[in-house]
PyMOL Python script that loads the backbone (N, CA, C, O; Angstrom):
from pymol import cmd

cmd.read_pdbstr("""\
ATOM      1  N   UNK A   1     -13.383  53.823  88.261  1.00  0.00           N
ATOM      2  CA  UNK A   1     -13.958  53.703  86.930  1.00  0.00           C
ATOM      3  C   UNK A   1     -14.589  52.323  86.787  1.00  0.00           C
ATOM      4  O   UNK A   1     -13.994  51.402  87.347  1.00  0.00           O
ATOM      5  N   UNK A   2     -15.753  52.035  86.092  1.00  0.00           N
ATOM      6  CA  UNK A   2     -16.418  50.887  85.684  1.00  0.00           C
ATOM      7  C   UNK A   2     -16.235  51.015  84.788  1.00  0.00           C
ATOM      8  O   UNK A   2     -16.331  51.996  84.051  1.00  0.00           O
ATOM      9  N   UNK A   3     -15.663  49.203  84.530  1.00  0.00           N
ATOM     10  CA  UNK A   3     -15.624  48.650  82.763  1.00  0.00           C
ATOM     11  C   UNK A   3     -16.388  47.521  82.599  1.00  0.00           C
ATOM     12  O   UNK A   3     -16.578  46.564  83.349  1.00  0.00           O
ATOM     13  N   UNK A   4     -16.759  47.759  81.598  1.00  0.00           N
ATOM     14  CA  UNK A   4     -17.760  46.157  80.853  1.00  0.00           C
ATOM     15  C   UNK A   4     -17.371  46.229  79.309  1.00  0.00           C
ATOM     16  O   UNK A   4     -17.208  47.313  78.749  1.00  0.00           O
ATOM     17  N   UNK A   5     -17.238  45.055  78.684  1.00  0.00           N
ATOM     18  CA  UNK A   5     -17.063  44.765  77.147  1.00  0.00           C
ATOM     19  C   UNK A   5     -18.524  44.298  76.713  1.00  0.00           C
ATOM     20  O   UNK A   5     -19.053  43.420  77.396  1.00  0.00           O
ATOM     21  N   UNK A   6     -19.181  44.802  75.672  1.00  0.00           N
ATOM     22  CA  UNK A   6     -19.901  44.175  75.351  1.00  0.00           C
ATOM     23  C   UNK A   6     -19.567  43.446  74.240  1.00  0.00           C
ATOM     24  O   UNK A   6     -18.370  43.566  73.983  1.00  0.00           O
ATOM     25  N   UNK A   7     -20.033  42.890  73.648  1.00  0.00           N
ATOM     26  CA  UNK A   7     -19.525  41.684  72.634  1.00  0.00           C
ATOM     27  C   UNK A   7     -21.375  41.436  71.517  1.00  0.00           C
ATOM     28  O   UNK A   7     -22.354  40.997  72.120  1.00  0.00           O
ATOM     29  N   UNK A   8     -21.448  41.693  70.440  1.00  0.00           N
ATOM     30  CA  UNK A   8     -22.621  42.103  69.833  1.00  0.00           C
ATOM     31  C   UNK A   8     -22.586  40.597  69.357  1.00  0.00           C
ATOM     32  O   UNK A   8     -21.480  40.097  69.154  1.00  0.00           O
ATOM     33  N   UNK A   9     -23.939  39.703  69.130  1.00  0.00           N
ATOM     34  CA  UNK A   9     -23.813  38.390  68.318  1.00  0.00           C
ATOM     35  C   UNK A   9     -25.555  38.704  67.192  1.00  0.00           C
ATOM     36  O   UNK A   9     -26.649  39.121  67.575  1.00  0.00           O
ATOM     37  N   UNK A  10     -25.178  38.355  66.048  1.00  0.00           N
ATOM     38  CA  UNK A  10     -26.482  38.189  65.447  1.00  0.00           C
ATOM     39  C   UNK A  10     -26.369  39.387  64.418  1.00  0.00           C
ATOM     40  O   UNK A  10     -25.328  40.027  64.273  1.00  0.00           O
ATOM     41  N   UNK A  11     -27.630  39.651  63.662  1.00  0.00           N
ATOM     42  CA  UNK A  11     -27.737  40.331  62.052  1.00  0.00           C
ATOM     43  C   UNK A  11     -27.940  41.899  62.447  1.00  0.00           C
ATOM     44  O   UNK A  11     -27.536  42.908  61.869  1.00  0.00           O
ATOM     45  N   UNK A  12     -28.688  41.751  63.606  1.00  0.00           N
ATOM     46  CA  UNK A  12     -28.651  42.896  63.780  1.00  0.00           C
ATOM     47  C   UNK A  12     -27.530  43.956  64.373  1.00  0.00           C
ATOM     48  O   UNK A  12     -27.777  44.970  65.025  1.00  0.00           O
ATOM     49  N   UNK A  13     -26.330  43.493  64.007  1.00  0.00           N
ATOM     50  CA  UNK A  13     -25.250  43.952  64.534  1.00  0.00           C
ATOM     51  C   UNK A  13     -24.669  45.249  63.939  1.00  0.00           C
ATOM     52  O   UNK A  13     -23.809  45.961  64.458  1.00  0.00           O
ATOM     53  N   UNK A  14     -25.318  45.436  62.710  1.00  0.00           N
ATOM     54  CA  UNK A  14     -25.013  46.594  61.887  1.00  0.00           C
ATOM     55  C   UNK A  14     -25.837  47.661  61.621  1.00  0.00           C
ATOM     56  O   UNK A  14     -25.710  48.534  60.762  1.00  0.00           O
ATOM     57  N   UNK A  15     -26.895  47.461  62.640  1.00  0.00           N
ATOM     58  CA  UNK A  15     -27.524  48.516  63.302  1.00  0.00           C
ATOM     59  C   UNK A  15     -26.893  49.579  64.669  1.00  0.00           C
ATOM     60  O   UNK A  15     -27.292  50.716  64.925  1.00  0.00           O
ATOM     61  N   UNK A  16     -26.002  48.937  65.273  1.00  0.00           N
ATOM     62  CA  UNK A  16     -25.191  49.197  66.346  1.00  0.00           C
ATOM     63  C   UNK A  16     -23.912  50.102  65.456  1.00  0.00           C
ATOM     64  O   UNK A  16     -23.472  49.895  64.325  1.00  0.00           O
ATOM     65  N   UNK A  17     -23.513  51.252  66.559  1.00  0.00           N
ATOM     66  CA  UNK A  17     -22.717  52.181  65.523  1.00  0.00           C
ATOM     67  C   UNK A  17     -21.347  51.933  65.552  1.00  0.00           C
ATOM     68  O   UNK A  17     -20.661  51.934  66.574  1.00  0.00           O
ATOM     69  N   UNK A  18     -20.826  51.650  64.038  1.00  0.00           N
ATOM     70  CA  UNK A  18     -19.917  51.468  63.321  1.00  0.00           C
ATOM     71  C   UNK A  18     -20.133  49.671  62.852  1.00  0.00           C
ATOM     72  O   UNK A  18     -19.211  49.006  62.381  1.00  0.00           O
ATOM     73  N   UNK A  19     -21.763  49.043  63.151  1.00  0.00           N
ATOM     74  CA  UNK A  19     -21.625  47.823  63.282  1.00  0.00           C
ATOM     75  C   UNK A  19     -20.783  46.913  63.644  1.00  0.00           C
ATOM     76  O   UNK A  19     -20.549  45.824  63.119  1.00  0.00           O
ATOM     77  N   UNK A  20     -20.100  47.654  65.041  1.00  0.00           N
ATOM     78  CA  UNK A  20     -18.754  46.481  65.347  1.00  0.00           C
ATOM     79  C   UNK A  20     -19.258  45.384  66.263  1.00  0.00           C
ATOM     80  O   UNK A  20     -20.354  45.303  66.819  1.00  0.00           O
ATOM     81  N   UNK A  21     -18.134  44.486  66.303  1.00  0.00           N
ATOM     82  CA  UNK A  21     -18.653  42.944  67.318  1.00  0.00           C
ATOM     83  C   UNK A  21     -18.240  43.439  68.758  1.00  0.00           C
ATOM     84  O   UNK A  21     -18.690  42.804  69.712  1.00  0.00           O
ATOM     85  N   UNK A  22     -17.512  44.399  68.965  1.00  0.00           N
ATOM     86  CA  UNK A  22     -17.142  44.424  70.685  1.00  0.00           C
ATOM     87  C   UNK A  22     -16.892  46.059  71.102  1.00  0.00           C
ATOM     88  O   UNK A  22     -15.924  46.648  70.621  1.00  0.00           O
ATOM     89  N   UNK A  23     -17.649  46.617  71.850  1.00  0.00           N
ATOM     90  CA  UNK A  23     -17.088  47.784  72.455  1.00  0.00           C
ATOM     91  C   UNK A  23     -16.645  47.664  73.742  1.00  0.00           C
ATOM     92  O   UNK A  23     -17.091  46.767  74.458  1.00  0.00           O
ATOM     93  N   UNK A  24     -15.692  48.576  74.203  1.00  0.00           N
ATOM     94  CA  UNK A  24     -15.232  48.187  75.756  1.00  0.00           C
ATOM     95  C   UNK A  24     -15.893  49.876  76.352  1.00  0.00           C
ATOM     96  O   UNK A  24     -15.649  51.011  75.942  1.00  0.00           O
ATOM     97  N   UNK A  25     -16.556  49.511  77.174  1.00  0.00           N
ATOM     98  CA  UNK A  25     -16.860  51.140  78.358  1.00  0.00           C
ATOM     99  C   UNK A  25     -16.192  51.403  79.397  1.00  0.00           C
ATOM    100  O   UNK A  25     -15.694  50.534  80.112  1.00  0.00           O
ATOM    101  N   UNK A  26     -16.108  52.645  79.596  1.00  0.00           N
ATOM    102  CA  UNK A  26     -15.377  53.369  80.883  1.00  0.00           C
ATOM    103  C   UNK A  26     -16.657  54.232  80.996  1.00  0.00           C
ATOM    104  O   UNK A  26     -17.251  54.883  80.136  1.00  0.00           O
ATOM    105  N   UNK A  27     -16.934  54.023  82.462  1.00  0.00           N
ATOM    106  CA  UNK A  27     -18.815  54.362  82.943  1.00  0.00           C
ATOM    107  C   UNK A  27     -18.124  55.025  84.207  1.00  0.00           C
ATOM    108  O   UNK A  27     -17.310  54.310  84.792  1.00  0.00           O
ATOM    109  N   UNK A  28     -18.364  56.426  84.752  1.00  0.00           N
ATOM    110  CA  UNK A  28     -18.029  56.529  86.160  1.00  0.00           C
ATOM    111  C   UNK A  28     -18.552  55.686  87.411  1.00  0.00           C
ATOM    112  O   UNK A  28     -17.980  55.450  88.475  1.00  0.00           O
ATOM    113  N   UNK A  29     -19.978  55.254  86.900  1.00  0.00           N
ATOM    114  CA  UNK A  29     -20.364  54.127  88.057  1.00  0.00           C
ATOM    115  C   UNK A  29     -20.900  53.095  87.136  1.00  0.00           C
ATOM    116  O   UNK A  29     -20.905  52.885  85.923  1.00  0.00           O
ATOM    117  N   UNK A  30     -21.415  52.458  88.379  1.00  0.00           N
ATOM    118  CA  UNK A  30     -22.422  51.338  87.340  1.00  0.00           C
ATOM    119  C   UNK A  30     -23.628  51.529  87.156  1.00  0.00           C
ATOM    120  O   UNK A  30     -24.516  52.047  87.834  1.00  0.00           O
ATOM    121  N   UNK A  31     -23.564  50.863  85.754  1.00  0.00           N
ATOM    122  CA  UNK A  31     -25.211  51.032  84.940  1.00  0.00           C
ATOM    123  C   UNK A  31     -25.921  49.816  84.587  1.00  0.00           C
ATOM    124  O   UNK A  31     -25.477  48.686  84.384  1.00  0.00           O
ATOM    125  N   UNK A  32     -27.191  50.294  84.550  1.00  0.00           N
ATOM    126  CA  UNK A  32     -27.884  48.674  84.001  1.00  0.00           C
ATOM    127  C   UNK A  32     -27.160  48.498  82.531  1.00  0.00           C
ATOM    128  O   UNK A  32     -26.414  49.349  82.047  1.00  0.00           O
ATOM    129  N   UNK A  33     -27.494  47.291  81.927  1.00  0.00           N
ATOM    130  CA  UNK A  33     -27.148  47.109  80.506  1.00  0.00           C
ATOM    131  C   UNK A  33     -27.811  47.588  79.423  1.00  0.00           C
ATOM    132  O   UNK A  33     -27.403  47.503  78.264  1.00  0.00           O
ATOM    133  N   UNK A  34     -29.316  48.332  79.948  1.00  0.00           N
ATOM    134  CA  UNK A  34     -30.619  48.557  79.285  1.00  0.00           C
ATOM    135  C   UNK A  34     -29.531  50.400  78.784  1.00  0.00           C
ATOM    136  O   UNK A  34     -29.234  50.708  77.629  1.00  0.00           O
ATOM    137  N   UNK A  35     -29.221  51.177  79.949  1.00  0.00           N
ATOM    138  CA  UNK A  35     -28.263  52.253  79.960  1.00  0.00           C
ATOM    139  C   UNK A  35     -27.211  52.136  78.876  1.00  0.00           C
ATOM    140  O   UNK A  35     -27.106  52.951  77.959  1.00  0.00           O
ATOM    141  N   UNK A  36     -26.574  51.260  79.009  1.00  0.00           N
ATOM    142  CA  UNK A  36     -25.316  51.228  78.621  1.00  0.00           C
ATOM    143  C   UNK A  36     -25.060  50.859  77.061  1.00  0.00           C
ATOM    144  O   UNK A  36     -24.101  51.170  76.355  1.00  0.00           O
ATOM    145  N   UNK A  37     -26.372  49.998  76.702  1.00  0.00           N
ATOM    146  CA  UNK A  37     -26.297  49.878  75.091  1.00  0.00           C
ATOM    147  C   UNK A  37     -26.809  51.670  74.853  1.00  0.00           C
ATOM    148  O   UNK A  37     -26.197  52.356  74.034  1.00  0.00           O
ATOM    149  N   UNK A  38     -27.717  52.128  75.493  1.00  0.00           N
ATOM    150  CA  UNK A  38     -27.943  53.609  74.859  1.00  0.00           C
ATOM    151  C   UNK A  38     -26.763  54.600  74.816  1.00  0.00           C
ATOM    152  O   UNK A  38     -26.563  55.399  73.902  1.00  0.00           O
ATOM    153  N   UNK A  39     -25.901  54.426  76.076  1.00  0.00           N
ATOM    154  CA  UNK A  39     -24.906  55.261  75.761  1.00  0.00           C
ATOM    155  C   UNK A  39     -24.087  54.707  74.870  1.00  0.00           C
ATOM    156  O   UNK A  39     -23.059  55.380  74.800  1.00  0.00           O
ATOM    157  N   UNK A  40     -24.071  53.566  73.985  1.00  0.00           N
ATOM    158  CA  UNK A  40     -23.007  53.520  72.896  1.00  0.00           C
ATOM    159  C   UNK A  40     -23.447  53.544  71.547  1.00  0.00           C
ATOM    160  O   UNK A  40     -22.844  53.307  70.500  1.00  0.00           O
ATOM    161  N   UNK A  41     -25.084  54.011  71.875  1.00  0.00           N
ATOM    162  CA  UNK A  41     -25.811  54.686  70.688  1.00  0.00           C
ATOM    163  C   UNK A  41     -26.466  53.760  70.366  1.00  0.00           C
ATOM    164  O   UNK A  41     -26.409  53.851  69.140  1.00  0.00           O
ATOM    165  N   UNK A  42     -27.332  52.531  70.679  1.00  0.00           N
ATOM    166  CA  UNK A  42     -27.960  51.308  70.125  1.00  0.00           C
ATOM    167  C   UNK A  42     -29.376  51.516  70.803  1.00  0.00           C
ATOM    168  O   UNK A  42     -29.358  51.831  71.993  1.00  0.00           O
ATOM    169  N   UNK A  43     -30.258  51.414  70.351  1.00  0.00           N
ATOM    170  CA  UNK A  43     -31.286  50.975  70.488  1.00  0.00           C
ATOM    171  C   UNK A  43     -31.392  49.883  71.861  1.00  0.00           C
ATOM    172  O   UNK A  43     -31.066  48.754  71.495  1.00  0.00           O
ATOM    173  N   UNK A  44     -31.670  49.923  72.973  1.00  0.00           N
ATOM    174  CA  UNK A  44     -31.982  47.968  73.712  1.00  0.00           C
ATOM    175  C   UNK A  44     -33.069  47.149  72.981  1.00  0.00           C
ATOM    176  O   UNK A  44     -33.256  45.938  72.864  1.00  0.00           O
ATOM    177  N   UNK A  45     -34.006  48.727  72.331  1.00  0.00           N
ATOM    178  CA  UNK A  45     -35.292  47.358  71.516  1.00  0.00           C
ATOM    179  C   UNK A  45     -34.188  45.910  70.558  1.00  0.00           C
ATOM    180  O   UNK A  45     -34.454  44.713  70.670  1.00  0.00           O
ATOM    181  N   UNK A  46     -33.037  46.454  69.717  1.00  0.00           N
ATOM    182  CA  UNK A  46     -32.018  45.575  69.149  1.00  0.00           C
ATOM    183  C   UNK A  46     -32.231  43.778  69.829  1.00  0.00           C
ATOM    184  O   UNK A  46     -32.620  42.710  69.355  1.00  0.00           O
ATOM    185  N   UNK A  47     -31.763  44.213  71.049  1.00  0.00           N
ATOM    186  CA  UNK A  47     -30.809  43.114  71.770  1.00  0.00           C
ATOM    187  C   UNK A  47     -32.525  42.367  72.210  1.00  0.00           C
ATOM    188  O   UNK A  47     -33.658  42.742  72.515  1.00  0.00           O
ATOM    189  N   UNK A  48     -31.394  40.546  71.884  1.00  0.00           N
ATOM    190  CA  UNK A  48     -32.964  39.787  72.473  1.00  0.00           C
ATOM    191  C   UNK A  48     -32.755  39.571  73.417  1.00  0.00           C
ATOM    192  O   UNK A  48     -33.534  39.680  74.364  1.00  0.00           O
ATOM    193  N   UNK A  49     -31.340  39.100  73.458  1.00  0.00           N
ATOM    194  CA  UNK A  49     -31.018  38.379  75.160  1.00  0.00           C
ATOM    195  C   UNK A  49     -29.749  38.555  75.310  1.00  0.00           C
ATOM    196  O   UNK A  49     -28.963  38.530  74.363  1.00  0.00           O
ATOM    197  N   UNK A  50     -29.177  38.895  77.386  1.00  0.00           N
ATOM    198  CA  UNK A  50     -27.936  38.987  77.666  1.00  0.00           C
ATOM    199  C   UNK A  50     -27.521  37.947  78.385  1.00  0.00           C
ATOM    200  O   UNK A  50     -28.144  37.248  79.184  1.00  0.00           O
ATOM    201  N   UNK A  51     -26.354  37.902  78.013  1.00  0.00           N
ATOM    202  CA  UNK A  51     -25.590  37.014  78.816  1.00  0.00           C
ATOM    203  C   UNK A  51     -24.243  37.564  79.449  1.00  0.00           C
ATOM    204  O   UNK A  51     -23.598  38.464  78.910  1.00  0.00           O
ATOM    205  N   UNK A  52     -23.878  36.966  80.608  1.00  0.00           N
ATOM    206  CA  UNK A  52     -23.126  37.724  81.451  1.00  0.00           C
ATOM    207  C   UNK A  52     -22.335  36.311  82.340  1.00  0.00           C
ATOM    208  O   UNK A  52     -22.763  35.919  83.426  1.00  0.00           O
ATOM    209  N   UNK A  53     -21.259  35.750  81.702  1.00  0.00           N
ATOM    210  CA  UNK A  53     -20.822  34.515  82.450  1.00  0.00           C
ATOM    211  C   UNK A  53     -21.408  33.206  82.113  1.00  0.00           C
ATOM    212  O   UNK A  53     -21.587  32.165  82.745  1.00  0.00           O
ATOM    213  N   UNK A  54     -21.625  33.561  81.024  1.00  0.00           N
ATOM    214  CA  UNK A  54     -22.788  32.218  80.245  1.00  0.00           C
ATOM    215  C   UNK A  54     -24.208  32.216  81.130  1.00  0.00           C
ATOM    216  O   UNK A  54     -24.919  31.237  80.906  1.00  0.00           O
ATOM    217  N   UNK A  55     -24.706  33.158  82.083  1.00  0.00           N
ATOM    218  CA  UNK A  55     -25.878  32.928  82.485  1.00  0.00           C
ATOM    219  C   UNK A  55     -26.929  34.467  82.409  1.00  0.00           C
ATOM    220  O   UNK A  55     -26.679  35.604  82.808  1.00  0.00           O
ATOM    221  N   UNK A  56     -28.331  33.820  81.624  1.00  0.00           N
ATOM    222  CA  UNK A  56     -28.727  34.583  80.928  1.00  0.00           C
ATOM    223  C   UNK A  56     -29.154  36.000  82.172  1.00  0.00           C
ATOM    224  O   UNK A  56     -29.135  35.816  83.389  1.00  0.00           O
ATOM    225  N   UNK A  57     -29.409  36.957  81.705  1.00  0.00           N
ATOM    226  CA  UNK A  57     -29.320  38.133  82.815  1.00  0.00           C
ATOM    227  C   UNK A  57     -30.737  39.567  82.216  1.00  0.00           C
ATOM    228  O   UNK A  57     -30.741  39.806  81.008  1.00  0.00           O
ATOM    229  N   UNK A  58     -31.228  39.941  82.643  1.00  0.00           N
ATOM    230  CA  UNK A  58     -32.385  40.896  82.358  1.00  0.00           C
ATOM    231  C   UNK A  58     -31.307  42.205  81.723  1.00  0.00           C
ATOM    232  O   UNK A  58     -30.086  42.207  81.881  1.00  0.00           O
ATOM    233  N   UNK A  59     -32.096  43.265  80.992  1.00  0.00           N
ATOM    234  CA  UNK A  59     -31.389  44.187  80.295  1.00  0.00           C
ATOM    235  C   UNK A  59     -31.448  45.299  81.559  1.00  0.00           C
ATOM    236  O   UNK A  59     -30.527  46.114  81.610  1.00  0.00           O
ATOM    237  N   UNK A  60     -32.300  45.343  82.379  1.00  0.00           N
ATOM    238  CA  UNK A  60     -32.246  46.058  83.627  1.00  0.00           C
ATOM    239  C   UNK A  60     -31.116  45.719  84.812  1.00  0.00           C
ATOM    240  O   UNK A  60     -30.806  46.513  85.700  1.00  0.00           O
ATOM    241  N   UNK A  61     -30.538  44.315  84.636  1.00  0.00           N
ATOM    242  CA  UNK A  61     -29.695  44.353  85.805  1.00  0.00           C
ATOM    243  C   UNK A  61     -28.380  45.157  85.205  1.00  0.00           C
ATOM    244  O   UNK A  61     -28.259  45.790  84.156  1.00  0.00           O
ATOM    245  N   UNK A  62     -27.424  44.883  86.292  1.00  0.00           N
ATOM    246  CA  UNK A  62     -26.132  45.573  86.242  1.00  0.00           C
ATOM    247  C   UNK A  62     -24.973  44.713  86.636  1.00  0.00           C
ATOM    248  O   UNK A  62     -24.703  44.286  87.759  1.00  0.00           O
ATOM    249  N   UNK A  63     -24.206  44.500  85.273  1.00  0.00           N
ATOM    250  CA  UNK A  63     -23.243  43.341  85.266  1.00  0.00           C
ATOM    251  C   UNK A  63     -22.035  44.132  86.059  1.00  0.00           C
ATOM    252  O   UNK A  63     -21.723  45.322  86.032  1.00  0.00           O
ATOM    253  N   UNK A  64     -21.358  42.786  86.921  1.00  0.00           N
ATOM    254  CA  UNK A  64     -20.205  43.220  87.697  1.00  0.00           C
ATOM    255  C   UNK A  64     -19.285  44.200  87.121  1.00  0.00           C
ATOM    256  O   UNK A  64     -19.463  44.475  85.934  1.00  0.00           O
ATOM    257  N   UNK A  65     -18.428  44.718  87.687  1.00  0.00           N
ATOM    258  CA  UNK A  65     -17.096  46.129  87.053  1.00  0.00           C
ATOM    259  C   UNK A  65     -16.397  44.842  85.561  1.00  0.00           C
ATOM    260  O   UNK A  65     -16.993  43.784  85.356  1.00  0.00           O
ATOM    261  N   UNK A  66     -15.828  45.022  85.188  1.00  0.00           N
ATOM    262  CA  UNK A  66     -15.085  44.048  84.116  1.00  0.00           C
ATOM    263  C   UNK A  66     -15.730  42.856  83.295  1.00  0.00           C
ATOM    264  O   UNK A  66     -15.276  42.107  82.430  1.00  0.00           O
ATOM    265  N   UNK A  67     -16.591  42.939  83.721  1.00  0.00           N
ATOM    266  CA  UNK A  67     -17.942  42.087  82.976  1.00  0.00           C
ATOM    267  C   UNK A  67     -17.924  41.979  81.434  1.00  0.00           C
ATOM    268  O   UNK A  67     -17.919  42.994  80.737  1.00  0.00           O
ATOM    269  N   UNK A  68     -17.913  40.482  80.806  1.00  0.00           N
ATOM    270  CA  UNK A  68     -17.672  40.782  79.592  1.00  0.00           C
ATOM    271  C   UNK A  68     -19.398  40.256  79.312  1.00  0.00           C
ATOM    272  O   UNK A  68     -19.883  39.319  79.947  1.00  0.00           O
ATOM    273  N   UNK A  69     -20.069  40.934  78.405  1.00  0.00           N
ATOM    274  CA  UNK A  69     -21.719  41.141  78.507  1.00  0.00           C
ATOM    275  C   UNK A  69     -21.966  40.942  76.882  1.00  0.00           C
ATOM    276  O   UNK A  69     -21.798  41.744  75.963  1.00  0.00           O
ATOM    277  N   UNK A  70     -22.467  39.454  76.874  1.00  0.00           N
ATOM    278  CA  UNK A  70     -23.277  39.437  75.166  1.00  0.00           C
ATOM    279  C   UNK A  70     -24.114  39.625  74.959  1.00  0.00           C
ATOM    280  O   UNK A  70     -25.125  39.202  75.519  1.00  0.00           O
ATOM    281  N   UNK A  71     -24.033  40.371  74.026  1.00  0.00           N
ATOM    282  CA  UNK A  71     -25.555  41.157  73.466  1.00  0.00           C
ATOM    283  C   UNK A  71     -26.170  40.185  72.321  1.00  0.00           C
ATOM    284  O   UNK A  71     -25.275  40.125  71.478  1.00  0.00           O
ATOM    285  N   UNK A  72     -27.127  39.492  71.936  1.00  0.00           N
ATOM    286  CA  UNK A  72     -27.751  38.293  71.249  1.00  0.00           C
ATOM    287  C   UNK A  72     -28.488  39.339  70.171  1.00  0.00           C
ATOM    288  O   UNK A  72     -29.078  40.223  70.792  1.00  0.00           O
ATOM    289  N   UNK A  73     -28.576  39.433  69.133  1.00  0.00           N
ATOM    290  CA  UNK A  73     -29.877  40.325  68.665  1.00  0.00           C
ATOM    291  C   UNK A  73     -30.583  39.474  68.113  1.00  0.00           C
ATOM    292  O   UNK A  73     -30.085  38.351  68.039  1.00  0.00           O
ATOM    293  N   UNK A  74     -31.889  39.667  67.567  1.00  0.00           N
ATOM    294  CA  UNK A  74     -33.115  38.343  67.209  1.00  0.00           C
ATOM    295  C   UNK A  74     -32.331  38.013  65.339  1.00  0.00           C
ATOM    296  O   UNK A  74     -31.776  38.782  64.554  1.00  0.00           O
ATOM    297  N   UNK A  75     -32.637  36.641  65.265  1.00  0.00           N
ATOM    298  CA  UNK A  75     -32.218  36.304  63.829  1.00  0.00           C
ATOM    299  C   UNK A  75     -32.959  36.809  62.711  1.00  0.00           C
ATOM    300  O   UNK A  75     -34.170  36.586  62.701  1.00  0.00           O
ATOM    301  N   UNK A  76     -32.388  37.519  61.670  1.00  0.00           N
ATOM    302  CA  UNK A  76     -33.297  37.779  60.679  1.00  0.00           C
ATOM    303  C   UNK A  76     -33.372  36.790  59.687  1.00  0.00           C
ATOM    304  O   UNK A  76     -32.643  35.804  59.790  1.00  0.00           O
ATOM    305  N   UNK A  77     -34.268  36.923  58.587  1.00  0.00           N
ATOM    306  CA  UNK A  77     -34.287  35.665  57.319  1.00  0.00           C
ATOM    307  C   UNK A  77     -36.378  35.851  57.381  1.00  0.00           C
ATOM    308  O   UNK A  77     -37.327  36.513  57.802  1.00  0.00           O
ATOM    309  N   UNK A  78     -36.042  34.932  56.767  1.00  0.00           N
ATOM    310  CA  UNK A  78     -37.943  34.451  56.360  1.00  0.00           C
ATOM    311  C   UNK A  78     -38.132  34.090  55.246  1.00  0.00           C
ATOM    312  O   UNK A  78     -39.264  33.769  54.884  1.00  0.00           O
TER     313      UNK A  78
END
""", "prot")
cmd.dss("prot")
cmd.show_as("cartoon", "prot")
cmd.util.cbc("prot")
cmd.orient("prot")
């Protein structure tokens, strides 16, 4: 089984379903991160930037098994 936590930061967080700050996945293999926000029902247009170990990472790669993965979404206001 593959696990990753994602961890949601920013306004747009309550667009993501149940607007929570952290989901944990059980994936039979591994997936990009671009995948994996869709299977927990989010949009990737959402997310601005990932991070994966404090170093920033494309929404196409694929974070290690136990990977804890922040999802940044863009700031709202104006």
């Amino acid at each position: 089984m593959y696990r990753v936590r994602f961890l949601v930061e920013g306004h747009a967080r309550e667009f993501f379903p149940g607007g929570r700050h952290s989901y944990d996945l059980e994936l039979p293999g591994p997936a990009t991160v671009r995948e994996m926000i869709r299977h927990i029902g989010a949009s990737p247009d959402l997310v601005m930037s990932v991070f994966v170990k404090g170093r920033l990472m494309d929404k196409d790669s694929v974070p290690p098994d136990g990977a804890e993965v922040v999802l940044v979404t863009p700031p709202a206001g104006g």
